[in-house]
C-alpha positions as CSV (number, residue, x, y, z in Angstrom):
1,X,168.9,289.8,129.1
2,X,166.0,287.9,130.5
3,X,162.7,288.6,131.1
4,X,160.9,289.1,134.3
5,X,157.4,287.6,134.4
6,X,155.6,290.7,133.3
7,X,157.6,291.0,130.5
8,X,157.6,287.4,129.4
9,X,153.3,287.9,129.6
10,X,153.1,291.2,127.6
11,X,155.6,289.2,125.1
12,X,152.9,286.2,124.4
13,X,150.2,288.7,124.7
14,X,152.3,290.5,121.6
15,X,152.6,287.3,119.4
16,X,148.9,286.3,120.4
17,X,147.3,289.5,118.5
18,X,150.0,289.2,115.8
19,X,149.1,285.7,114.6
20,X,146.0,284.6,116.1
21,X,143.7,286.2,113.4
22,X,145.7,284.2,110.8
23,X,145.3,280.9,112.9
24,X,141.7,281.5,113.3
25,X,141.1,281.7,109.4
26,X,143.0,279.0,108.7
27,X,141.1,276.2,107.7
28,X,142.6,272.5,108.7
29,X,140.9,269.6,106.9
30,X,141.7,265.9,106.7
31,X,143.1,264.6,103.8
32,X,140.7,263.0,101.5
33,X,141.7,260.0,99.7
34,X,140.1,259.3,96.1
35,X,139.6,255.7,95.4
36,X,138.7,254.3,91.6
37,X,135.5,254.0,91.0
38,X,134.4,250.3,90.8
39,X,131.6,248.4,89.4
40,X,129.3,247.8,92.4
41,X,129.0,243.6,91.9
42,X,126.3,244.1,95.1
43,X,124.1,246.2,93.9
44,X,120.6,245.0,93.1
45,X,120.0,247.3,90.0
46,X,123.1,246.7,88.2
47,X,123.1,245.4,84.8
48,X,123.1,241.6,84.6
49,X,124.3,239.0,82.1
50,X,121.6,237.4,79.8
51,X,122.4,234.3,77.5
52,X,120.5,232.5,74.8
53,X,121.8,229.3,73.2
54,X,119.5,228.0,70.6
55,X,119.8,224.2,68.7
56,X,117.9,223.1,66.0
57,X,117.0,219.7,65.8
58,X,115.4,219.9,62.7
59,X,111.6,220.1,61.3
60,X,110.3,222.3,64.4
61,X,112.7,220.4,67.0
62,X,114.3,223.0,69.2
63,X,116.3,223.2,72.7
64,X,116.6,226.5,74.4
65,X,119.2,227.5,77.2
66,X,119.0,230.4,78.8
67,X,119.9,232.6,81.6
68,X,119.3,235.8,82.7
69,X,121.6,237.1,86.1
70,X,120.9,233.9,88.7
71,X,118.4,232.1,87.0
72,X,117.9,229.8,84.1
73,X,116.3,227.5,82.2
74,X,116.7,224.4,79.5
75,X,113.7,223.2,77.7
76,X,112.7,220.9,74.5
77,X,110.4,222.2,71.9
78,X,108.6,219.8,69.5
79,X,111.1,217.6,69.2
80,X,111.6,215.3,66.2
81,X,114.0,212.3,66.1
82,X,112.8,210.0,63.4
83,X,111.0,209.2,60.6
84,X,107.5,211.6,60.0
85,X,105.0,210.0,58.1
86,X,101.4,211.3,59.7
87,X,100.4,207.4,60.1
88,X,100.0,207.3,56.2
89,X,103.5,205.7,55.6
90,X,102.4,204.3,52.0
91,X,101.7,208.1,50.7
92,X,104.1,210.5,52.8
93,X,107.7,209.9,54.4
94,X,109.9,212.9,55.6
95,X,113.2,212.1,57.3
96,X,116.1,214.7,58.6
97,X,119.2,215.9,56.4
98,X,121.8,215.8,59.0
99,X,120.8,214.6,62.9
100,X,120.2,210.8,63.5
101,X,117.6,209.8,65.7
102,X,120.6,208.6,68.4
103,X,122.2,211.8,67.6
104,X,119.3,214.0,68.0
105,X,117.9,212.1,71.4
106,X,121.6,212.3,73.0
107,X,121.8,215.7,72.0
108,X,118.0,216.3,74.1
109,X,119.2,214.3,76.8
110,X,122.7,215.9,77.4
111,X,121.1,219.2,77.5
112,X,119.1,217.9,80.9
113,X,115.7,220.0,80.1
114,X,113.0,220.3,83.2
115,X,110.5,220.5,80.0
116,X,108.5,219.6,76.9
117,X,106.8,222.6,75.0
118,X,104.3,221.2,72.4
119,X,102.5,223.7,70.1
120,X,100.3,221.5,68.5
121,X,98.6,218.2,68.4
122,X,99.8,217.0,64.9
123,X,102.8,214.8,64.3
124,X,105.2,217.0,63.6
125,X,105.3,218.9,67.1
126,X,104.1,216.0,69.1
127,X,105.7,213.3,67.6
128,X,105.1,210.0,69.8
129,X,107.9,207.4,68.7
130,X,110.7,210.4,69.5
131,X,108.9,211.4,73.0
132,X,109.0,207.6,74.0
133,X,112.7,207.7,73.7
134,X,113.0,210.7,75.3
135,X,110.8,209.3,78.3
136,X,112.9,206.5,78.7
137,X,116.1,208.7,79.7
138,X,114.0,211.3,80.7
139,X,111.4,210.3,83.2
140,X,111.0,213.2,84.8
141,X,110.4,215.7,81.9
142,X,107.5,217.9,82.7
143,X,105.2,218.4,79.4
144,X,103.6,222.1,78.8
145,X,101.0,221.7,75.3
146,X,98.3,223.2,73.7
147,X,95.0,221.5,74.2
148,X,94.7,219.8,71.6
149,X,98.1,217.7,72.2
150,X,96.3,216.3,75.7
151,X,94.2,213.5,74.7
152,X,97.2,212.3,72.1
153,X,99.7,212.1,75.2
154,X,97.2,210.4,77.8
155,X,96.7,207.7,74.9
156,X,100.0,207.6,75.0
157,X,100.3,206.8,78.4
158,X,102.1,209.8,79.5
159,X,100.8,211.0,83.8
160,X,98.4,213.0,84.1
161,X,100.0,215.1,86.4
162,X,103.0,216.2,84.4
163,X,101.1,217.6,81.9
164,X,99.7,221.2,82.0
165,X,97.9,222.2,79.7
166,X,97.8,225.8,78.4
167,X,95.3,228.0,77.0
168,X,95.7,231.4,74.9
169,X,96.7,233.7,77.4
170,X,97.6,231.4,80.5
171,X,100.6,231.2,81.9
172,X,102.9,229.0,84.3
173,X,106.5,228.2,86.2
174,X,108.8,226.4,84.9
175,X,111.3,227.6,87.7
176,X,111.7,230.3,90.0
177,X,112.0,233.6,87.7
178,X,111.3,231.5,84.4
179,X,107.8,231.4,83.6
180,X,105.4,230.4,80.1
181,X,103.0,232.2,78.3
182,X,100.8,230.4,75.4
183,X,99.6,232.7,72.7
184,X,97.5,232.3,69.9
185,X,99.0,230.2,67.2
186,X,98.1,228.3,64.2
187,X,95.2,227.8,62.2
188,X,95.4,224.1,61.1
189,X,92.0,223.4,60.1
190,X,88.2,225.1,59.0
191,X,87.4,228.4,60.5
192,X,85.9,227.2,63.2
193,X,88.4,225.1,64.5
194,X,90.3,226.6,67.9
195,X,94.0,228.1,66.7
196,X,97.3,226.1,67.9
197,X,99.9,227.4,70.4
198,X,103.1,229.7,70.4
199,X,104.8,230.1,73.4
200,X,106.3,233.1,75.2
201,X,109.1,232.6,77.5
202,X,110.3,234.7,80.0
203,X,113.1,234.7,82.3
204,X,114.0,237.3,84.7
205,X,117.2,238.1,86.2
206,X,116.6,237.4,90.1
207,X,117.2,240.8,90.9
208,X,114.1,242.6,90.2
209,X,115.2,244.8,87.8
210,X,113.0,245.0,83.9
211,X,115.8,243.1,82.6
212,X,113.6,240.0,81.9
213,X,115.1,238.3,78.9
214,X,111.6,236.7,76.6
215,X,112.1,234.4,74.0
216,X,108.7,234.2,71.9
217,X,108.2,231.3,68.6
218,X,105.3,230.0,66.7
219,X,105.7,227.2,63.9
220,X,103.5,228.2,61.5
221,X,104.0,232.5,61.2
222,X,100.3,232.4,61.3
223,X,98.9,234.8,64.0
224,X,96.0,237.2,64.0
225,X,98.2,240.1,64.3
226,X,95.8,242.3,67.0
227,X,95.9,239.1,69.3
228,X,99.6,239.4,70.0
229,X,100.0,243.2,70.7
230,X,101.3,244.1,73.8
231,X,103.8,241.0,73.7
232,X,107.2,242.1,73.8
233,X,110.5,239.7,72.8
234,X,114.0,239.9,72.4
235,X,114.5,236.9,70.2
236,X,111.9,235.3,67.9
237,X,111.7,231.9,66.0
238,X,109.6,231.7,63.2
239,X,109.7,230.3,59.4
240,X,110.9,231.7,56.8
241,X,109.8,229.5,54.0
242,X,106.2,229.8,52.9
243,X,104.5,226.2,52.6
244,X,101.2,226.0,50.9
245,X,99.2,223.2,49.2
246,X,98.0,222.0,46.9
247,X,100.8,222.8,44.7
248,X,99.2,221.8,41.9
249,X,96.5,224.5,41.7
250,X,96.9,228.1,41.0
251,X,98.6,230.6,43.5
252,X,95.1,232.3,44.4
253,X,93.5,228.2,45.1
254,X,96.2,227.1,47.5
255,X,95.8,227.0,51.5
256,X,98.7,229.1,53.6
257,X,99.9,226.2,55.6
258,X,102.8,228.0,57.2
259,X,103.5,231.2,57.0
260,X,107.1,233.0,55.1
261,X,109.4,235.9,55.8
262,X,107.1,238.6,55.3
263,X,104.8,237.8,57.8
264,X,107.4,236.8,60.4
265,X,109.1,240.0,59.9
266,X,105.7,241.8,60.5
267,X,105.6,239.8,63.8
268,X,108.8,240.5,64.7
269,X,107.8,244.5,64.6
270,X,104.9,243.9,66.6
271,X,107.2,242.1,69.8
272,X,110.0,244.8,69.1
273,X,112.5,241.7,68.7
274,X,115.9,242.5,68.0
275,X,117.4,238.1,67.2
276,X,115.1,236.8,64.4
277,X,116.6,233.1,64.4
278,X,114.8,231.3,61.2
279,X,112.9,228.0,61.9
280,X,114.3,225.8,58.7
281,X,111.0,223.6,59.6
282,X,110.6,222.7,55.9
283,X,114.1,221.3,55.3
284,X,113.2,217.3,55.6
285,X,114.0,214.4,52.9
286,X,110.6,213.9,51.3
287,X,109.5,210.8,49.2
288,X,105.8,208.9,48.7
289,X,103.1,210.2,46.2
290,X,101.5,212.6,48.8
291,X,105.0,214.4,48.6
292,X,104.8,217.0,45.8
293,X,101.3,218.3,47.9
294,X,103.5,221.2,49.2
295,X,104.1,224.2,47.7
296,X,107.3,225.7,49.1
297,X,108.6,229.4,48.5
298,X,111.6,231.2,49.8
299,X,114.6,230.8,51.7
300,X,117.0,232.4,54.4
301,X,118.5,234.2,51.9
302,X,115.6,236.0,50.5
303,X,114.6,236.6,54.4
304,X,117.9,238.3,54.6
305,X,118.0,240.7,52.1
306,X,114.3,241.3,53.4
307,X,115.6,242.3,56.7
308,X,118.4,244.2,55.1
309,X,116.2,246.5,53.3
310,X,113.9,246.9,56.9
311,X,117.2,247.8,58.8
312,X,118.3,250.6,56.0
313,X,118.0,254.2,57.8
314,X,116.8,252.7,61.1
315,X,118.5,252.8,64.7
316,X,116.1,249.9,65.6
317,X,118.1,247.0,63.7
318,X,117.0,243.6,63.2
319,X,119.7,240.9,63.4
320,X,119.2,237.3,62.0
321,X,120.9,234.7,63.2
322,X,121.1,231.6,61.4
323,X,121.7,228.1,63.1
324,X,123.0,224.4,62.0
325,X,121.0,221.7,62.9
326,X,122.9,219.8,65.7
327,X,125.2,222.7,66.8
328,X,124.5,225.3,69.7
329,X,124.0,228.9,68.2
330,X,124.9,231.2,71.3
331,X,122.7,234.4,70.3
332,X,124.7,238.1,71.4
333,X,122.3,239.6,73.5
């Protein structure tokens, strides 16, 4: 039967009131899609990849590498290559276990560093016949020293103008995002006498976040310890092996000429350093009649167990790392 017009209205009218209010609380919604949640590579606050690779190069020679998200940095630390003798050949002659002088320039050269750090004046940190034969491949090696290294390498013959000469407290670039602190260092002579150098460096990750990675060593493990607070590290070098002279006389007579584990562990506390890497400083082949002067006590192993006692019950944990002379020790960070 079909519907005349009327009808066919009242009919819609009908199924309007019967399903309208179920339409009209129906709620239609576009699918959503859930994606993984990635690692957001753009993003300026995200963590970033820090590196350390130290070298010994025996006595206080050093090369650091670092990096620190884009930016990095390769530098030489009191490097020694040959024979040390202090200009007194006749009474004292210290020569390296295990790097040749060849050996221990290619491996400075290879690693391409923009610059010298020189702690101290005396031989063994600014050692001329080594730093001539690193001049002659290196040209271009930029020198940062304590003051009293300054008249030694203008003697030398070393420009003016790639020398800069730091102060306790002063800083400067080595790069964009790497910079260099000197802090106080060594006592080397009577009272009076200004204190050596250490050096604080610090290299920050390019992305402005306080993920700066600060790698802080002195030679000699003799600070005043209320003139380094506020210094923060991750890493430290420092001695381990207490050198004192003259041997000869009793304990309470002798002169602390550098420093052992106890005291480098006490400085370690005071940066909040979590990679002690021990400075094997005092591991030299020693001959003449000035060489039984030193007094040496302690080793990396005693250091150890020193540590290992420290760490017992803590969170904070203090790691050494030990290193070979010659071979890179990449440092977990």
């Amino acid at each position: 039967m079909m519907m005349g017009p009327s009808a066919a209205n009242q009919a819609v009218l009908v199924l309007g009131a019967t399903f309208l209010p179920w339409v009209e609380g129906f709620a239609f919604q576009t699918p959503q899609l859930e994606l993984p949640t990635l690692p957001n590579l753009f993003n300026p606050l995200s963590p970033t990849t820090r590196t350390f690779s130290y070298t010994h190069l025996e006595c206080n020679g050093q090369l650091w590498q670092a990096t620190s998200g884009n930016n990095e940095v390769s530098v030489v630390i009191d490097p020694l290559a040959s024979q040390l003798d202090f200009g007194i050949p006749w009474g004292y002659r210290a020569n390296k276990q295990s790097l040749s002088e060849d050996a221990t320039i290619d491996l400075i050269c290879d690693a391409n560093p923009s610059h010298c750090l020189l702690t101290m004046g005396l031989d063994d940190h600014t050692h001329l016949p080594t730093l001539a034969k690193v001049r002659e491949r290196l040209p271009n090696l930029q020198y940062i020293v304590a003051p009293s290294c300054l008249a030694k390498l203008l003697e030398f013959g070393l420009e003016s103008d790639r020398i800069t000469v730091l102060e306790h407290g002063e800083a400067c670039n080595l790069s964009d995002g790497a910079s260099v602190q000197a802090t106080e260092g060594a006592l080397v002579g009577p009272p009076w006498q200004r204190r050596e150098n250490g050096f604080l460096l610090k290299l920050d990750d390019g992305y402005g976040n306080e993920n700066d990675l600060a790698i802080y060593y002195e030679p000699h493990g003799d600070v005043v310890m209320t003139n380094i607070a506020g210094l923060k590290a991750d890493v430290m070098v420092s001695p381990v092996t207490k050198q004192s002279l003259p041997a000869q006389v009793p304990v309470e007579g002798q002169f602390t000429l550098v420093y052992g584990g106890d005291r480098t562990l006490e400085i370690s506390e005071s940066l909040g350093a979590e990679v002690i890497i021990p400075l094997g400083n005092g591991a030299l082949d020693i001959d003449g009649p000035l060489a039984g002067l030193v007094a040496a006590e302690g080793n990396v192993g005693d250091f150890e167990r020193l540590v290992s006692q420290r760490n017992e019950g803590r969170q904070s944990r203090i790691r050494v790392e030990k290193a070979s002379p010659g071979v890179p020790l990449k440092v977990a960070l």
